[in-house]
Each structure stands twice: as C-alpha cells, then as structure tokens.
C-alpha positions in Angstrom: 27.2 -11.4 13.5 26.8 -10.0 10.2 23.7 -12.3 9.2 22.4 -11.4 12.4 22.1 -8.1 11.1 21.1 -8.6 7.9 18.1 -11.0 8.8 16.7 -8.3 11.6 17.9 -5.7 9.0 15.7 -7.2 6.5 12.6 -6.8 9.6 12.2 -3.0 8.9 11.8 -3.6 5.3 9.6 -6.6 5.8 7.3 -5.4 2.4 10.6 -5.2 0.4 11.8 -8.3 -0.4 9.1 -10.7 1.0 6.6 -11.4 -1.9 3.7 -11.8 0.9 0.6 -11.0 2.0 -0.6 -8.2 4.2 -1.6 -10.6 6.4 1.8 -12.4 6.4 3.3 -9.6 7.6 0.8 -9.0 10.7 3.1 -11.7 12.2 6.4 -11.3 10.4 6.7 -7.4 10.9 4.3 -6.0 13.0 4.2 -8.4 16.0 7.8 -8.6 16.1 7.7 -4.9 16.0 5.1 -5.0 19.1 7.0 -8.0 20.8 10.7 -6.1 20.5 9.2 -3.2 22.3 8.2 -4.8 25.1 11.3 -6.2 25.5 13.3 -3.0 25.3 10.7 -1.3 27.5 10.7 -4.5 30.1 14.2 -4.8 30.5 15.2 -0.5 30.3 12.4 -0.8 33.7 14.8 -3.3 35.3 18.0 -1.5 35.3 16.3 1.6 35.6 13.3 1.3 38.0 13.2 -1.2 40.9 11.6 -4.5 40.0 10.7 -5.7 43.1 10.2 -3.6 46.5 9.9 -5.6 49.8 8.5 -5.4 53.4 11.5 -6.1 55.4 11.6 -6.7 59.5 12.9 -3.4 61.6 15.8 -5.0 62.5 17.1 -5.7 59.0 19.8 -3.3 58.0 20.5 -1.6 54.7 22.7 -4.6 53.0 20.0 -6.7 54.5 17.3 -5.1 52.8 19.0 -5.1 49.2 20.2 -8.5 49.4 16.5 -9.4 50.2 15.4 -7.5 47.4 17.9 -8.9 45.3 17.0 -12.7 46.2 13.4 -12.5 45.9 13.8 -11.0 42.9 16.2 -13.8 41.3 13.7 -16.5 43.8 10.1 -17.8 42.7 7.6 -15.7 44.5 4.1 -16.8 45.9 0.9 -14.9 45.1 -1.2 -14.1 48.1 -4.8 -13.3 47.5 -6.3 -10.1 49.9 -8.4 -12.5 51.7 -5.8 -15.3 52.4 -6.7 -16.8 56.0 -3.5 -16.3 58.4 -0.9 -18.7 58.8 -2.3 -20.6 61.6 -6.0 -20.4 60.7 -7.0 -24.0 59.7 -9.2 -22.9 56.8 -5.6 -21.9 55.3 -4.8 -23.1 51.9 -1.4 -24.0 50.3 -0.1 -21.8 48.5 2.5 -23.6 47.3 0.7 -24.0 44.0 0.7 -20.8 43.1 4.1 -20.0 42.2 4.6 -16.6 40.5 8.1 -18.1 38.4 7.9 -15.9 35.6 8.5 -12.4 35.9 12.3 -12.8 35.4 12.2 -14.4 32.2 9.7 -11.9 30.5 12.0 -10.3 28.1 14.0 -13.4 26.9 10.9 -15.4 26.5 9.5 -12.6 24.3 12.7 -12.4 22.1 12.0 -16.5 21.5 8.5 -15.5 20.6 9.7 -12.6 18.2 12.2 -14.9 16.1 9.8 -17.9 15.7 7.2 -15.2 14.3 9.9 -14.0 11.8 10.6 -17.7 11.3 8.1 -18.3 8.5 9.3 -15.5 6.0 12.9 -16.5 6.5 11.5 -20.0 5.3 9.1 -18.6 2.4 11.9 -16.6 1.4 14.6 -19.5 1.0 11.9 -22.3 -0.5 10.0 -19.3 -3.0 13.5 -19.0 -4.9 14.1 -22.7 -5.8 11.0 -22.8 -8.0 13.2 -20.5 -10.6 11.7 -16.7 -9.7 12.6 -14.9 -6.7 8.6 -13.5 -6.0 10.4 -10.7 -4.1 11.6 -9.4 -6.9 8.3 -9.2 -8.8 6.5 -7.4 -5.7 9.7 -5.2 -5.3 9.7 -4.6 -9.1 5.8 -3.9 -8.5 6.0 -1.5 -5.8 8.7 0.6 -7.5 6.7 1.1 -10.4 3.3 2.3 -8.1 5.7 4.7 -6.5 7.6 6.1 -10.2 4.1 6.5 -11.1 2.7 6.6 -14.8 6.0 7.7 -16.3 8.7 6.1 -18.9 10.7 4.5 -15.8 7.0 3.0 -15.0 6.9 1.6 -18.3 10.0 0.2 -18.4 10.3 -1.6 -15.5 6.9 -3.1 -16.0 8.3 -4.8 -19.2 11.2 -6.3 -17.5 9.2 -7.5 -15.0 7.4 -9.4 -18.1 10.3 -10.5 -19.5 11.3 -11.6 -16.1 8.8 -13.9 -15.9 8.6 -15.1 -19.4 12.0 -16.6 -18.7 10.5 -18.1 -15.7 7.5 -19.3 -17.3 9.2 -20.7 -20.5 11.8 -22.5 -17.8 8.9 -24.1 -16.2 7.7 -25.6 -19.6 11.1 -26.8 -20.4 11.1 -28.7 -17.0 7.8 -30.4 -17.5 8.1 -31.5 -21.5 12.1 -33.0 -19.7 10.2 -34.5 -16.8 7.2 -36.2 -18.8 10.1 -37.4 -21.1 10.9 -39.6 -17.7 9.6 -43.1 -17.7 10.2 -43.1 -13.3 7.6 -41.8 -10.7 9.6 -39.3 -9.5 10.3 -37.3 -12.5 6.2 -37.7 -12.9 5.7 -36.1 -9.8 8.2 -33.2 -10.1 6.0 -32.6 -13.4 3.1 -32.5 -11.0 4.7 -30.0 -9.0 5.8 -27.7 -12.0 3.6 -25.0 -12.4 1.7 -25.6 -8.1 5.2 -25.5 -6.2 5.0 -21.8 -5.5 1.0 -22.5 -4.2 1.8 -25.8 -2.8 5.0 -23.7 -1.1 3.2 -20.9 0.0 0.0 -23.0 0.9 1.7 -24.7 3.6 3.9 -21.5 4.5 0.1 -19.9 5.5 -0.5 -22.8 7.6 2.9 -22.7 9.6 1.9 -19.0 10.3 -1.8 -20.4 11.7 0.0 -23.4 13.3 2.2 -20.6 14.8 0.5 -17.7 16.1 -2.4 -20.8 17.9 1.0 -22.2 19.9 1.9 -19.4 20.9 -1.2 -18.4 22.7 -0.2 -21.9 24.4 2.9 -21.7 24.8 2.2 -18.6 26.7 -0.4 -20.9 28.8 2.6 -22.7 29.3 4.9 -20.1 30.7 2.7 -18.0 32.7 -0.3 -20.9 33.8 -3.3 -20.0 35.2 -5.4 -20.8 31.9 -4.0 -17.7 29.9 -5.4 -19.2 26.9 -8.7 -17.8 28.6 -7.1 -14.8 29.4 -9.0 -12.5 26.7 -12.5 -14.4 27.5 -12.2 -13.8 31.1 -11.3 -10.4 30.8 -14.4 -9.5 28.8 -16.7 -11.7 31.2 -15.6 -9.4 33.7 -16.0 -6.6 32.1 -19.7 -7.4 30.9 -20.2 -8.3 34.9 -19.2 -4.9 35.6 -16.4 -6.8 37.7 -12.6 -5.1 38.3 -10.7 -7.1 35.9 -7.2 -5.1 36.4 -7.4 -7.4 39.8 -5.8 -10.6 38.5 -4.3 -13.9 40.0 -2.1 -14.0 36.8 -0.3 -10.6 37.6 -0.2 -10.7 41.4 0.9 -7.3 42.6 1.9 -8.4 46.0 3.7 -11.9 46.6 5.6 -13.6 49.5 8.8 -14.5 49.8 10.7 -17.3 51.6 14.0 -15.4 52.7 16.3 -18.3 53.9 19.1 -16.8 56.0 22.0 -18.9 57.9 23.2 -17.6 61.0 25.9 -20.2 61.8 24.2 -23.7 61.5 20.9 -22.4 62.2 18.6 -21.2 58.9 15.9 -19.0 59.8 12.8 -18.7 56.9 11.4 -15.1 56.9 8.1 -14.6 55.0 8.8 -11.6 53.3 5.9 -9.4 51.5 7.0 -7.8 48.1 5.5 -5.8 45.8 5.7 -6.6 41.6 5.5 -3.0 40.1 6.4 -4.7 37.1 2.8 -6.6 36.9 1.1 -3.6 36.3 2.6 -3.0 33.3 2.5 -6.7 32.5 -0.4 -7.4 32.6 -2.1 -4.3 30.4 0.7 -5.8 27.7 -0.4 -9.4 28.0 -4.3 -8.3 27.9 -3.4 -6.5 24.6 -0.6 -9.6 23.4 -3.6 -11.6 23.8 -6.3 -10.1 21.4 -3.6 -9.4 19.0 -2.7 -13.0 18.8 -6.3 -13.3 18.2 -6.8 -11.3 15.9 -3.9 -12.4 13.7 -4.7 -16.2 14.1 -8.6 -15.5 12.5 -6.8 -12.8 10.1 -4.3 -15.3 9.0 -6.7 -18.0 8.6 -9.0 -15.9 6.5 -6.1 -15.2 4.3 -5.1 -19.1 3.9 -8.9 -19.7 2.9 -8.8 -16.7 1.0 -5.3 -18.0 -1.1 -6.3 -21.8 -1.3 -9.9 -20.8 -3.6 -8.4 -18.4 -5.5 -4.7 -20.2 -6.1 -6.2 -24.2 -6.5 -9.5 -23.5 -8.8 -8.3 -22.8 -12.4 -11.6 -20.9 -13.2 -11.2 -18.7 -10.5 -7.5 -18.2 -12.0 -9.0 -17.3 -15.8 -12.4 -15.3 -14.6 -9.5 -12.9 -13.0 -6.9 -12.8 -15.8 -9.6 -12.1 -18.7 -11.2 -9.3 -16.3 -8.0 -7.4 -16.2 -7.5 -7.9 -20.1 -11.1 -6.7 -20.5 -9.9 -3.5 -18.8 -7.1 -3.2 -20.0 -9.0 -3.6 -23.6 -6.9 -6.4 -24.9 -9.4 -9.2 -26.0 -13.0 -9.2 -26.5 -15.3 -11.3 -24.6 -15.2 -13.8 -27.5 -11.8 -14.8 -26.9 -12.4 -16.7 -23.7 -11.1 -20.2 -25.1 -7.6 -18.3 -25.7 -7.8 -16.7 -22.2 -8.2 -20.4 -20.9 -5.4 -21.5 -23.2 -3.1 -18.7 -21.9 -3.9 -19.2 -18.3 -3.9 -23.1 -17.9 -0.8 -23.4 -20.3 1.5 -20.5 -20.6 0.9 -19.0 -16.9 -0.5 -21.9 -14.9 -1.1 -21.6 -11.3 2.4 -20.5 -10.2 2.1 -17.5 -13.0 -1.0 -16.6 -11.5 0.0 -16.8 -8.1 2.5 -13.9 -8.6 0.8 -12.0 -10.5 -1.9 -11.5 -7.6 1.2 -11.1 -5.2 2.0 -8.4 -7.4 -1.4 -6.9 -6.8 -1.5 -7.3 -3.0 1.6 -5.6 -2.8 1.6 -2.7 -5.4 -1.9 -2.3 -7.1 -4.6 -4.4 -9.5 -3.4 -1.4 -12.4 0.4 -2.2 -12.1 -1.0 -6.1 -11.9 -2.9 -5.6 -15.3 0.1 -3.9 -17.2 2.3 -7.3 -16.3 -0.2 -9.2 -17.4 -1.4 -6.8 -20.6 3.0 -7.3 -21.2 2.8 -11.4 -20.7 -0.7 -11.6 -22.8 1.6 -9.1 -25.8 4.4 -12.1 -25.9 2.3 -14.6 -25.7 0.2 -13.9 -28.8 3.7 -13.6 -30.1 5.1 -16.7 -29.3 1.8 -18.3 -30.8 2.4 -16.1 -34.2 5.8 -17.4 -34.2 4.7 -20.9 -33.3 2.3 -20.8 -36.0 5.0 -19.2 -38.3 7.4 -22.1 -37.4 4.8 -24.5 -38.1 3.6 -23.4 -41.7 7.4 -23.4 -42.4 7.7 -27.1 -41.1 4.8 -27.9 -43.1 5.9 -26.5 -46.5 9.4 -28.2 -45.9 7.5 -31.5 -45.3 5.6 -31.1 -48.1 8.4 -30.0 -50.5 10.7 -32.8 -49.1 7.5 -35.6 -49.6 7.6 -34.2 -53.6 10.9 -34.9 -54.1 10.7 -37.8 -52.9 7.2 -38.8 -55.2 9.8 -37.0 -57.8 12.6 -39.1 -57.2 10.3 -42.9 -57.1 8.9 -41.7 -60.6 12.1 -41.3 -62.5 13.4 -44.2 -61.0 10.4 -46.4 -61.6 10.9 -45.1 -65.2 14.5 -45.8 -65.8 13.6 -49.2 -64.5 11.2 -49.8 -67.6 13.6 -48.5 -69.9 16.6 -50.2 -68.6 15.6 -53.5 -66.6 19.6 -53.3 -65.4 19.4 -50.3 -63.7 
C-alpha cells in the first residue's frame, strides 16, 4: 500500500524527479491529472445524483420503481433515436445492435487509462538509472539552482552537478576501454551502447508514449463503439454544417430497457424508457478527452522527432555545446577541433543528452554553467594527461640511457677482460 502511495505521490511532483520532457509530462502528469478528475467527478454523481431516471407503468409501486431503476442501471440499455418507427411498424429496425453497455464502467475504465499513461515514466525512471546517472537528479539539481538564483548556493550546486557527472562520464570510459578489451560480440556491443543507452533508452521511451496515447484513442473506439476514433472529425463536420452536434448516437440521452419480471412461472418483458443524465456530462468530457489525446499524440511526436535529430547527429551535439561556451566566453571560435574532441570523446551522446535535459527543465544559463564546469575539468584532465605523459616520456628516456649506459661498459669490460 505504501508503494501505492509513493508512485501516485511521485504524480504531483511529476517535474521533480522525472528527467523528461515537457512534452513527456503532457501524458504522465497532466492527462492523469485530467483523467483522475473525471473519475472523482463521475463516480461523486453516482452516489450523489441519480444516474439513471425511468418511465415506469402507473401501476408500478415505489419498490417497483427503484428496483427498476436499480436494474436498468446495472443492465445494458438500448439507444432509441427520436424518429424510431413503433414497434409494430414494418419499416422498424433492430435495435439490438445498438447497445449502450458502457456507462457503468466509465470511472474504472478511466483509472486503467490513467495508470498506463503514468506507465512510461515509471519505466524511464527505472531503465534511466542503470546507465550509471540517475537524470533526475541532474534536472532536480538544475531546477534548484534556477530557483536559488545567481547566489553562492547556485554556484555550488552547479559544481557538484559537474562533478556528478564527471564520475559518470569517466565511469562510462572505464566500461568501454574494459569492454573493447573483450574479444566476444557481446562485450562489443555493450561498447556500442556506452555512451547511446540513455538516447537509445529514452528514444524508445518517446515512442511507447506515441504508441500509447494512438491506442488509447482505440481503445476508447473499443469500449464505447460507434467509430469514436472519428469522434473529433465528426464533431467539427457538424459544426462547419451548422448541424447540432450535442445530439449524438454515442451519448444517447434516452434508452430502453428490457425489465424482466417473474410473477410465478410467467416472465413478463416491460419496455421501460430511461433517461442517462450522466451522458450529458459524458459526452462534453469525451469531446474534450478526444482533442486532448490529439493533441498530445502530434505534441509527442514532434518531440520524438525533435529528440532523435538533435540526440543521433554528433554535429548537431557540438554546433550546440561550442555555442554555449561561446557565450559563456570560454573558447574562441578557433578551438573548434577541441570542442569536437570534448563532445565526441569526453561527453558523448549520453553527456549531451542530459545536459539538454537540464535545459528543458531549468534554463539554457543553468545548462551553460554545467557545461562551462565540465569544459573547466576537462582542460584539466588533458593538462594532467599531458603532464603524465611528459613524465612517462622522460622516465622512458632516462630508463633507455641507462640502459645504452649499461651495454657500453659492459661491451668494454668485454674487450678488456675476454672472461668476463
């Protein structure tokens, strides 16, 4: 019960603690905020308001008329259209295939919808912290500074954040150099991986989103019928025709009802007419659930077009980085080949990829200062590279003198003494 809670806990603070997109969180926070109040607002009307009302015979009594009520309500209702031929007219149709089945399972259908929505974060959230960085952390660290503002705590933050993800990035580098060490296929392709797996992650995290917000529109076409997939399109037809499109076959306001009742071995079939109040509340929410959906399908799919040019092409990755140091006034324009050096083999893609996450979610400033910090230590990893280097060298060649040193003397004791 207590993950329950912390998972829709964690709902309310959907930009704390995800390391996502604005657009990720159209569908993680704000349609399950949209879909939970429809819910609670559905299911308050039924215990508070009457659901159904119905159009009993004279002669029923009072416990007649609730239990009536009370079955049709629990029963599968049939839609009748305002110029449905009588019973006994031949032109008649069947209205057996119309069905209004539904209605009752509004709210608990919704709640389904609102945890596969969430679903894709709480994946995102468990994959993004096996790559060796929780992202979260980086937005959350990101958002605290644009809040602090430019002060000391700012500052400080900033640099742990960078020393954060120097550990991460020189981690990632020790995993590669171990994996190419590998002579087998698989520790070739987890070399692939290091460096993409938090694009190649994310990547197919956008797509589940796309992949989930289009079902649902279906699945909805599934649950309700009548070609709500078309429900938006029809709508706007009808309102360009001038037409009345609150008059719908998908939300039928009045419905008949097949009342079976027993009276000793005998059941008699009363064709009971009810009115749905609850459809005309429906079916404003399901005109607005349905552009919504919309909208966040063709705003999600933007985003995962947006995120696959600017995550997969490394020029794309380097044109941003130096523009930020530009700003920042940390290299000139005629350091570009160390710009590429830095971006394609101390950040790679995965570095990259978080430090626009950082952006989306705080600001492009607070973005530059991480990335002024990471450019600062890695000039000075390349210093003490080149340090380390010079050192190894002048050992190599002290060691290579002796050793010239050493073949002399003996070479010369070997003249002198042919014994030794």
């Amino acid at each position: 019960m207590d993950k329950l809670f912390d998972i829709f806990g964690g709902v309310s603070q959907t930009k704390l603690g995800g390391g996502d997109s604005f657009t990720d969180q159209l569908s993680c926070k704000y349609t399950v905020y949209i879909l939970s109040l429809v819910v609670i607002l559905s299911t308050t009307r039924v215990f508070i308001d009457e659901p159904i009302s119905c159009y009993c015979p004279t002669h029923f009594t009072d416990n007649q008329v609730e239990y009536t009520k009370k079955t049709c309500w629990v029963m599968n209702t049939q839609y009748i259209e305002a110029h449905e031929a009588p019973r006994n007219d031949p032109s008649r149709k069947d209205s057996a295939e119309k069905l209004v089945t539904y209605y009752q399972w509004i709210p608990l259908f919704l709640t389904l919808q609102a945890i596969l929505f969430y679903t894709p974060r709480f994946i995102w959230k468990r994959l993004n912290k096996k790559s060796g960085i929780a992202v979260n952390n980086i937005t959350d660290g990101s958002i605290d500074c644009l809040r602090k503002g430019d002060s000391e705590e700012s500052q400080k933050t900033i640099t742990f954040l960078a020393q954060y993800m120097e550990r991460f990035l020189g981690w990632q580098k020790q995993k590669l150099d171990n994996n190419f060490k590998g002579k087998n296929k698989l520790c070739h392709l987890r070399s692939t991986l290091r460096g993409n797996y938090l694009v190649v992650v994310y990547l197919a995290i956008k797509a589940l989103y796309i992949a989930n917000v289009i079902g649902q529109i279906f699945l909805l076409n599934a649950f309700l019928g009548n070609d709500f997939h078309m429900y938006g399109i029809d709508v706007v037809s009808r309102l360009i025709r001038r037409l009345p499109w609150r008059i719908s076959y998908r939300f039928p306001r009045i419905t008949r009802c097949n009342l079976p009742i027993r009276v000793v071995d005998t059941v008699h079939t009363h064709k009971i007419q009810c009115v749905l109040p609850m459809n005309l509340f429906y079916e404003i929410i399901f005109i607005f659930i349905w552009f919504w959906f919309v909208f966040v399908a063709a705003a999600t799919v933007g985003s995962f077009i947006f995120w696959l040019v600017n995550s997969i092409r490394m020029s794309v990755q380097e044109s941003y980085i130096k523009q930020r140091l530009l700003v920042m006034e940390k290299i000139t324009k005629d350091q570009r080949e160390e710009v590429k050096t830095f971006v394609g083999d101390y950040l790679k893609r995965d570095g990259c990829f978080v430090l626009r996450m950082a952006a989306k979610n705080s600001s492009d400033l607070i973005a530059s200062e991480l990335i002024c910090e990471l450019w600062d230590k890695y000039r000075a990893s390349c210093k003490m590279d080149e340090r380390n280097t010079k050192n190894s060298r002048l050992s190599l060649s002290f060691e290579e003198k002796n050793s010239t040193l050493r073949r002399r003397e003996e070479a010369a004791m070997a003249a002198i003494d042919p014994k030794y």
